[in-house]
GUMIMI-460426 format. One record per residue (C-alpha): z, x, y; residue in three letters; residue number from 1. Coordinates in Angstrom, 2 decimals. Example, Ala and Ser with C-alpha at 12.3 -4.5 7.8 and 13.67 -1.06 7.14 Angstrom:
residues 2
zz:7.80&xx:12.30&yy:-4.50&mivo:ALA&fido:1
zz:7.14&xx:13.67&yy:-1.06&mivo:SER&fido:2
END
This chain:
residues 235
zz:0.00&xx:0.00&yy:0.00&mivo:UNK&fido:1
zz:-0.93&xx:1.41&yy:3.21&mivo:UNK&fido:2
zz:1.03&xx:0.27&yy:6.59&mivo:UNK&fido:3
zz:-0.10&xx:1.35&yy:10.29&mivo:UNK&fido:4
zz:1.80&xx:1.74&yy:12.77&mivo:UNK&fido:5
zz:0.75&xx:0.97&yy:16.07&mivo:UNK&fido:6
zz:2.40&xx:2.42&yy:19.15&mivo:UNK&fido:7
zz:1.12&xx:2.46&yy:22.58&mivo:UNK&fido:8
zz:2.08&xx:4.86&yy:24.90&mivo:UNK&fido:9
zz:1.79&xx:5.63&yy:28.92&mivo:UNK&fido:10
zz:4.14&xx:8.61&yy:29.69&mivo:UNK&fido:11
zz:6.24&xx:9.19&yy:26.87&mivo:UNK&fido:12
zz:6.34&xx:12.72&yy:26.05&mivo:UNK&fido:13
zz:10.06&xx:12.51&yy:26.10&mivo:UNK&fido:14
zz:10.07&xx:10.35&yy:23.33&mivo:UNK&fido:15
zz:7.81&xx:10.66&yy:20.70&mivo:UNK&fido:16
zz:7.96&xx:13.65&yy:19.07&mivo:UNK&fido:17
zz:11.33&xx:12.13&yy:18.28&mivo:UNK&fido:18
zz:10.04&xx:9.07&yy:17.16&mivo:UNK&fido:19
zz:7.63&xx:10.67&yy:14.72&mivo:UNK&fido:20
zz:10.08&xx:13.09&yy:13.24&mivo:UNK&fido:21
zz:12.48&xx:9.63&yy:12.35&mivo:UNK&fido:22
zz:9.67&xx:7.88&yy:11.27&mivo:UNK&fido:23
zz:8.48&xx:10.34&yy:8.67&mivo:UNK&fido:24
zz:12.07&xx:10.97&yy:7.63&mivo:UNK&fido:25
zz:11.91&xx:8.05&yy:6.06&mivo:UNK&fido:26
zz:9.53&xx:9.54&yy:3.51&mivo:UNK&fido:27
zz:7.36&xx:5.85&yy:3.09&mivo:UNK&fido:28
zz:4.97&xx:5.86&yy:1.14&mivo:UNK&fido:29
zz:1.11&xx:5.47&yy:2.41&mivo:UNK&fido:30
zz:2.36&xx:4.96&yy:6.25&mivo:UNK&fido:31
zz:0.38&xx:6.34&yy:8.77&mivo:UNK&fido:32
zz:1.29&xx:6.15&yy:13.16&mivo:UNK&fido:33
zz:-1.87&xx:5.36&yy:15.49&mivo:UNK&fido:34
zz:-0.90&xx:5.98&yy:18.83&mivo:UNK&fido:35
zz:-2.85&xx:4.20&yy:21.80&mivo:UNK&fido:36
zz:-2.61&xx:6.78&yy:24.86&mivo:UNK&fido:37
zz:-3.71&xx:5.28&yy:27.99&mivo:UNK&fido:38
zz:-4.09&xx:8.67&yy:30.05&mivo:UNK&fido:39
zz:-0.45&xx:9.82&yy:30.54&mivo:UNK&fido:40
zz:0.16&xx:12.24&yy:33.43&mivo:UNK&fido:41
zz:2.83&xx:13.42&yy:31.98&mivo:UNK&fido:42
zz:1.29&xx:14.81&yy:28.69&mivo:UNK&fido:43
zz:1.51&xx:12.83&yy:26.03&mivo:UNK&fido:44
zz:-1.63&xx:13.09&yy:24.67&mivo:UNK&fido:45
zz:-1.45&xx:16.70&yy:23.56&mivo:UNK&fido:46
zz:2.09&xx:16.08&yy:22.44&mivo:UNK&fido:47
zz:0.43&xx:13.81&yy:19.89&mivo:UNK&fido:48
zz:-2.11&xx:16.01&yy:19.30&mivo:UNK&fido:49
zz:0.41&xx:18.72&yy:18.42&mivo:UNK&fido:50
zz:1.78&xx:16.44&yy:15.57&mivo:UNK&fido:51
zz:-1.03&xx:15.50&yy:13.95&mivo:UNK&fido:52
zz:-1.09&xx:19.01&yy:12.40&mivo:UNK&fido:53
zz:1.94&xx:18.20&yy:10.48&mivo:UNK&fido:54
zz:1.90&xx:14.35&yy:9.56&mivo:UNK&fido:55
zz:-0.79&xx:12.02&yy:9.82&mivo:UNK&fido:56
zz:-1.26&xx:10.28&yy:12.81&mivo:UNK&fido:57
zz:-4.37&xx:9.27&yy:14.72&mivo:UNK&fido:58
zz:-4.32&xx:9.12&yy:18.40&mivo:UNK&fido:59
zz:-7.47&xx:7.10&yy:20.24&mivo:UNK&fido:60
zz:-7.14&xx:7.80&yy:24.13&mivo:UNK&fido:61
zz:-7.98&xx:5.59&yy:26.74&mivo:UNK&fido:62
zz:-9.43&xx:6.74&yy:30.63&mivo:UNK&fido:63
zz:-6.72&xx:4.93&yy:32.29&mivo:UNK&fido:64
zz:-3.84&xx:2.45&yy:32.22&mivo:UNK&fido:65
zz:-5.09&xx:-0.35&yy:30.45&mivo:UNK&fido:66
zz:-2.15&xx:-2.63&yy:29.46&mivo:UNK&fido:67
zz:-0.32&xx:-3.45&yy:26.10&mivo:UNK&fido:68
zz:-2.09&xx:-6.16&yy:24.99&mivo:UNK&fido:69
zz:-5.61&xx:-4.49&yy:24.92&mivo:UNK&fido:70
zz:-3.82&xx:-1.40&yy:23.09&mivo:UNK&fido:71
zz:-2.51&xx:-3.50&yy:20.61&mivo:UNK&fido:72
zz:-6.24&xx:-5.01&yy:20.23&mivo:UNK&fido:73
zz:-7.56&xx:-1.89&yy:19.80&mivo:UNK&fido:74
zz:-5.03&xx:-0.69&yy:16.86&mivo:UNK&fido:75
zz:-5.31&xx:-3.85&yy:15.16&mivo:UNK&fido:76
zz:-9.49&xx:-3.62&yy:14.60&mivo:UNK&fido:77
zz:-9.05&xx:0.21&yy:13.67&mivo:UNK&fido:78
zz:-6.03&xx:-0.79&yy:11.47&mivo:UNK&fido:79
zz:-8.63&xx:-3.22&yy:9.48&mivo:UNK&fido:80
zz:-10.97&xx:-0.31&yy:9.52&mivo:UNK&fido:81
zz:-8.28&xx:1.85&yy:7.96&mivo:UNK&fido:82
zz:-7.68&xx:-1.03&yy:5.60&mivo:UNK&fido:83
zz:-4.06&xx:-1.37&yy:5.92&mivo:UNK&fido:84
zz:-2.15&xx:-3.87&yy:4.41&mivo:UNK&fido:85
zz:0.57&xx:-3.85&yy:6.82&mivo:UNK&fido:86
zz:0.35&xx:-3.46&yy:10.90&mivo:UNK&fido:87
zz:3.38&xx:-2.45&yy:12.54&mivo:UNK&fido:88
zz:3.83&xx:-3.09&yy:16.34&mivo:UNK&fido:89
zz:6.32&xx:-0.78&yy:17.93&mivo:UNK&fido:90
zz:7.63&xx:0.58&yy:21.33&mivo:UNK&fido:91
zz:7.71&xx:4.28&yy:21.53&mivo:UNK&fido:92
zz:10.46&xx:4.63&yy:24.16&mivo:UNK&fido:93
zz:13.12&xx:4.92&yy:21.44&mivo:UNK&fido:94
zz:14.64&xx:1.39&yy:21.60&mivo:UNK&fido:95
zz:13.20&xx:0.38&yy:18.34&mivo:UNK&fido:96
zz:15.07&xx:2.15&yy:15.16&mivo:UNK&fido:97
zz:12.27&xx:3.27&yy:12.78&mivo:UNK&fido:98
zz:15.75&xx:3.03&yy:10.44&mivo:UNK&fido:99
zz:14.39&xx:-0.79&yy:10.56&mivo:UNK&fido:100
zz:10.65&xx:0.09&yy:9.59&mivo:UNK&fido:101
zz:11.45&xx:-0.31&yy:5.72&mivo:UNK&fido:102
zz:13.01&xx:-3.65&yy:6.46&mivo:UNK&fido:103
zz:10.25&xx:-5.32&yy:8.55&mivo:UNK&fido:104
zz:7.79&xx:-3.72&yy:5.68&mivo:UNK&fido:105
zz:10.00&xx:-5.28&yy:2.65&mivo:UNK&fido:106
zz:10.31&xx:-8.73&yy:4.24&mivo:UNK&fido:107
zz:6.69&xx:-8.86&yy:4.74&mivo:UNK&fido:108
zz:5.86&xx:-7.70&yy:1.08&mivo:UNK&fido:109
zz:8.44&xx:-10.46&yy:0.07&mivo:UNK&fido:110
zz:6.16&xx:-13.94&yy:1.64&mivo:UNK&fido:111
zz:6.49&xx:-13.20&yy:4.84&mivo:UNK&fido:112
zz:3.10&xx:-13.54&yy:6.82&mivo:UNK&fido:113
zz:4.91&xx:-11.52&yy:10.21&mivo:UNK&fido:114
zz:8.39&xx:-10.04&yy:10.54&mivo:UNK&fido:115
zz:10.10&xx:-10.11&yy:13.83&mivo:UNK&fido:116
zz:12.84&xx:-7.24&yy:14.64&mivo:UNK&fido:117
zz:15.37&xx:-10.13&yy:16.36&mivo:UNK&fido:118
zz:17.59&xx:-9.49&yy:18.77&mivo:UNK&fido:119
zz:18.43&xx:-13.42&yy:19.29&mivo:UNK&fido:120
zz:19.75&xx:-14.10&yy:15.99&mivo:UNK&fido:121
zz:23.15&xx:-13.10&yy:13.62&mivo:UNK&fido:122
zz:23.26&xx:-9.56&yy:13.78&mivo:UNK&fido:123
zz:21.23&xx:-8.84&yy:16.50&mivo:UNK&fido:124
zz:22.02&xx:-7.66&yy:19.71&mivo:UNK&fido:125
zz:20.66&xx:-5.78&yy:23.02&mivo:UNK&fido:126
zz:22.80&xx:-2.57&yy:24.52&mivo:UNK&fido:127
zz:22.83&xx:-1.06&yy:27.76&mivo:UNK&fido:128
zz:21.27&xx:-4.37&yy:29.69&mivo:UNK&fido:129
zz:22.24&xx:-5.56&yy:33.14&mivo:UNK&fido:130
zz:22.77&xx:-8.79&yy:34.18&mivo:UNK&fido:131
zz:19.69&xx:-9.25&yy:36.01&mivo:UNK&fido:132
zz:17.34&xx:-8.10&yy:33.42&mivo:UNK&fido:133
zz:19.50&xx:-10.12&yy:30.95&mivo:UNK&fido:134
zz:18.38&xx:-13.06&yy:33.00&mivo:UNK&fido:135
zz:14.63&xx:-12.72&yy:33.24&mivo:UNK&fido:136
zz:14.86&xx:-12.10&yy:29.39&mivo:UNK&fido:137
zz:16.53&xx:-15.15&yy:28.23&mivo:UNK&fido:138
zz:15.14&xx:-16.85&yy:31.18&mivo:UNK&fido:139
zz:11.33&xx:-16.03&yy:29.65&mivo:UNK&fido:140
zz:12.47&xx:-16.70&yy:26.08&mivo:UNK&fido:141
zz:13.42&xx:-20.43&yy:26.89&mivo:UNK&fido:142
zz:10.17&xx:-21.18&yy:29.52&mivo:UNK&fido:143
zz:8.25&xx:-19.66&yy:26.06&mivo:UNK&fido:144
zz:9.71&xx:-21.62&yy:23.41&mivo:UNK&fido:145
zz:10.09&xx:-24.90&yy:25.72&mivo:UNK&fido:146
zz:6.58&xx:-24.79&yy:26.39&mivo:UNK&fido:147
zz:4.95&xx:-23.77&yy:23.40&mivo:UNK&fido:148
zz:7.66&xx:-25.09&yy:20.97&mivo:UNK&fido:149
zz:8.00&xx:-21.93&yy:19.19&mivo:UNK&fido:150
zz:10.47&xx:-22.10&yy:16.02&mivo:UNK&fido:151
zz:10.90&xx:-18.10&yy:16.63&mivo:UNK&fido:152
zz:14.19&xx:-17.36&yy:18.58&mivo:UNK&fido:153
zz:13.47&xx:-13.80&yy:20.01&mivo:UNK&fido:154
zz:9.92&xx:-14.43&yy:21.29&mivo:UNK&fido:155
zz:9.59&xx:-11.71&yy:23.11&mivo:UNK&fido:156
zz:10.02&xx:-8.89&yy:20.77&mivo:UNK&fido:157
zz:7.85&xx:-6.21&yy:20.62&mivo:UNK&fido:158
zz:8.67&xx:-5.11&yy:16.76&mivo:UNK&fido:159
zz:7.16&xx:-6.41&yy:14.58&mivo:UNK&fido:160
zz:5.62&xx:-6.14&yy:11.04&mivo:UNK&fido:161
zz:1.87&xx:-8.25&yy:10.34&mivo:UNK&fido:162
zz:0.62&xx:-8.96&yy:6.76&mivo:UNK&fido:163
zz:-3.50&xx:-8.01&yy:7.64&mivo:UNK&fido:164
zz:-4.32&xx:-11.51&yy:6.70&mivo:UNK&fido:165
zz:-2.08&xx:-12.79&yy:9.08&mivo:UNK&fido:166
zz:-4.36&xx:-11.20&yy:11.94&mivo:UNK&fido:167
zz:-7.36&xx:-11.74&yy:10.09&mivo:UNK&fido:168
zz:-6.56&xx:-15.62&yy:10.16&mivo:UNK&fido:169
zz:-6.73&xx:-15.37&yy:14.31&mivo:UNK&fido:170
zz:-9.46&xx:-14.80&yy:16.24&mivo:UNK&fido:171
zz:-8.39&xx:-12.06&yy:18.51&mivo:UNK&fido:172
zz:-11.38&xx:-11.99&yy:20.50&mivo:UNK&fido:173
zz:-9.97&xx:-15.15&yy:22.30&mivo:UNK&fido:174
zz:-6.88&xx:-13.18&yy:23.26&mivo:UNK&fido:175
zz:-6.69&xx:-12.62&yy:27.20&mivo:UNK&fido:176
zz:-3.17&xx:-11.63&yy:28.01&mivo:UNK&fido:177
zz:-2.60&xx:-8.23&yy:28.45&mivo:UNK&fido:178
zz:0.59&xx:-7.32&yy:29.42&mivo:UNK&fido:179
zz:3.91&xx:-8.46&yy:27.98&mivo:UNK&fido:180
zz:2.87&xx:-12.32&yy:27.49&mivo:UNK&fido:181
zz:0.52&xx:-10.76&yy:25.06&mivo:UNK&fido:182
zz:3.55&xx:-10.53&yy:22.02&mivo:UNK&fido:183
zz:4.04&xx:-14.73&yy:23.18&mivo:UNK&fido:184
zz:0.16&xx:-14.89&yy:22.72&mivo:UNK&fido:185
zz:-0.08&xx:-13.61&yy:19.30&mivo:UNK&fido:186
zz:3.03&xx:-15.74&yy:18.08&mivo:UNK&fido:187
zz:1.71&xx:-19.00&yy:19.11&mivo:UNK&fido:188
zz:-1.28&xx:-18.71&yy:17.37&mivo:UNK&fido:189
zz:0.50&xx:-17.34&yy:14.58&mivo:UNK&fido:190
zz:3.07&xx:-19.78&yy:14.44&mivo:UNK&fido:191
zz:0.02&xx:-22.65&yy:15.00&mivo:UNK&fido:192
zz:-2.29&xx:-21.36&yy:11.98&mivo:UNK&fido:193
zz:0.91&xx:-22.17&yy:9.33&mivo:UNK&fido:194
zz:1.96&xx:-18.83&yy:8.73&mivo:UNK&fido:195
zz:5.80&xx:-17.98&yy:7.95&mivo:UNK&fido:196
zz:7.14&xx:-15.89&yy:10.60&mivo:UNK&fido:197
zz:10.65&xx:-14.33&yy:9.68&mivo:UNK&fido:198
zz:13.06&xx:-12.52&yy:11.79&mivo:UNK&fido:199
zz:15.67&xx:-10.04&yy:10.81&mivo:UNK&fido:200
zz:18.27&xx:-8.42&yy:12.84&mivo:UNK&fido:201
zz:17.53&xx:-5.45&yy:14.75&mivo:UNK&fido:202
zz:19.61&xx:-3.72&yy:17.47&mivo:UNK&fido:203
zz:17.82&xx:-2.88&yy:20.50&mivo:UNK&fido:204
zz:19.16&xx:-0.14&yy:22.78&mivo:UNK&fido:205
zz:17.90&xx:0.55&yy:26.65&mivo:UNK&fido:206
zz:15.57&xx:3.24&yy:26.34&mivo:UNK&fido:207
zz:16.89&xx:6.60&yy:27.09&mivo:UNK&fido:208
zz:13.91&xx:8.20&yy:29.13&mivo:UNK&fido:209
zz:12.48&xx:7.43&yy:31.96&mivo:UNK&fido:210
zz:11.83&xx:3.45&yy:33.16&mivo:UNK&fido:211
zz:10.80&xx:0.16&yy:32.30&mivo:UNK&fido:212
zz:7.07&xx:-0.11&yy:32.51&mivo:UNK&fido:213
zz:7.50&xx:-3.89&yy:33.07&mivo:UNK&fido:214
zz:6.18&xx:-5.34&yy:36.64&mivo:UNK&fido:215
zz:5.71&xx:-8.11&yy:38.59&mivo:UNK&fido:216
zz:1.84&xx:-8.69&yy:37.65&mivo:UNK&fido:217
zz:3.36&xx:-8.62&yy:34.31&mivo:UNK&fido:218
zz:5.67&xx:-11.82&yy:34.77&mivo:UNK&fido:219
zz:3.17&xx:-13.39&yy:37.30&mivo:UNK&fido:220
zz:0.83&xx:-13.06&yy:34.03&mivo:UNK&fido:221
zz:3.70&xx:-14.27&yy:31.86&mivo:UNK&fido:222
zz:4.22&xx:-17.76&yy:33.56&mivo:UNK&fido:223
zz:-0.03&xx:-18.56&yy:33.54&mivo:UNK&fido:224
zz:-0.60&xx:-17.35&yy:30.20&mivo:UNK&fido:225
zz:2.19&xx:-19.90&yy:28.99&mivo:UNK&fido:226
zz:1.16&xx:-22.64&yy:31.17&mivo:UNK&fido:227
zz:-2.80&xx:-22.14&yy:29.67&mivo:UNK&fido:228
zz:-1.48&xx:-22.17&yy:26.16&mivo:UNK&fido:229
zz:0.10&xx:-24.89&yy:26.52&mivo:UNK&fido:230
zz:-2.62&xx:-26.94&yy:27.92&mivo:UNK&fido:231
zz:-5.29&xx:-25.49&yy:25.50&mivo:UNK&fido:232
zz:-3.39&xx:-27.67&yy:22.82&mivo:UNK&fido:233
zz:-5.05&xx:-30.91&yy:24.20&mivo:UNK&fido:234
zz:-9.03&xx:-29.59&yy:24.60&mivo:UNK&fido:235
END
């Protein structure tokens, strides 16, 4: 069985040399990284590159900063290519635990159709928040699952664990959101084409380098993306 994981990065050569060295520690068998490099100033390219020597990870680079969601579009199609049978989505800045990458994988293998790392149910939890960005999480979470009446508590997670066919079954050329509604996105028409989406618990840490890439064109993107989902139900 061969699982990809997909990890896009914009100026995180503080990070993932790190995150590669954990993930391979694991020692899983047939799992490969593809990193998604959209330019970084900083470097992170030719950190990568350095890696590659050593373990096997494939790095596509991009001219310029050109959001999550397209990155994650990009893996997927050269994860089919590669033929994996499992697509992992995950942050590089450190605040997912690749200690969790053999449970997302196992759940899958065991009926799920996509795993969710959850930080909104029993045994989850988020460290080193504020209260403000506590707020515009949970506050997005509910307008989400309100609007699209998604069954899937933490909505907004970025870790996550696809069966192949589960992406096969969507057409992600119809996809438009690219920044952070783009996770929403992909779980509505998941959760709409009857697949079983499971969470587990995950702990999810503030990242320990550098800061938050989100924005406000990301949120303004948020709130349209939802409302247009929403109304795409009745056409």
């Amino acid at each position: 069985m061969k699982t990809i994981i997909i990890i896009p990065t914009y100026n995180e050569k503080n990070n993932v040399e790190s995150l590669v060295e954990q993930i391979f520690s694991l020692n899983i068998s047939g799992l490969e990284i593809l990193f998604i490099d959209d330019n970084s100033p900083d470097g992170t390219a030719d950190t990568i590159k350095k890696m590659q020597i050593k373990h096997p990870i494939h790095l596509i680079q991009r001219p310029k900063k050109l959001g999550i969601g397209s990155a994650y579009l990009i893996g997927f199609q050269k994860a089919f290519e590669m033929d994996a049978d499992y697509i992992i989505e995950m942050d590089a800045d450190l605040s997912h635990n690749p200690k969790d990458i053999p449970l997302l994988i196992t759940t899958c293998a065991n009926g799920a159709d996509l795993t969710i790392g959850s930080r909104k149910i029993a045994g989850g939890k988020i460290e080193g928040w504020n209260l403000k960005r506590k707020l515009m999480s949970n506050g997005a979470m509910f307008f989400a699952r309100l609007i699209l009446n998604l069954k899937t508590k933490d909505v907004t997670a970025g870790f996550r664990c696809f069966k192949k066919s589960t992406l096969e079954k969507i057409d992600l050329k119809k996809i438009k959101s690219n920044g952070y509604a783009f996770q929403e996105e992909i779980l509505f028409k998941v959760e709409r084409t009857g697949n079983k989406v499971v969470e587990v618990p995950v702990n999810f840490p503030n990242r320990k380098h550098d800061q938050s890439k989100l924005n406000k064109k990301d949120i303004i993107e948020f709130f349209i993306v939802m409302l247009k989902l929403k109304f795409q139900q009745f056409f």
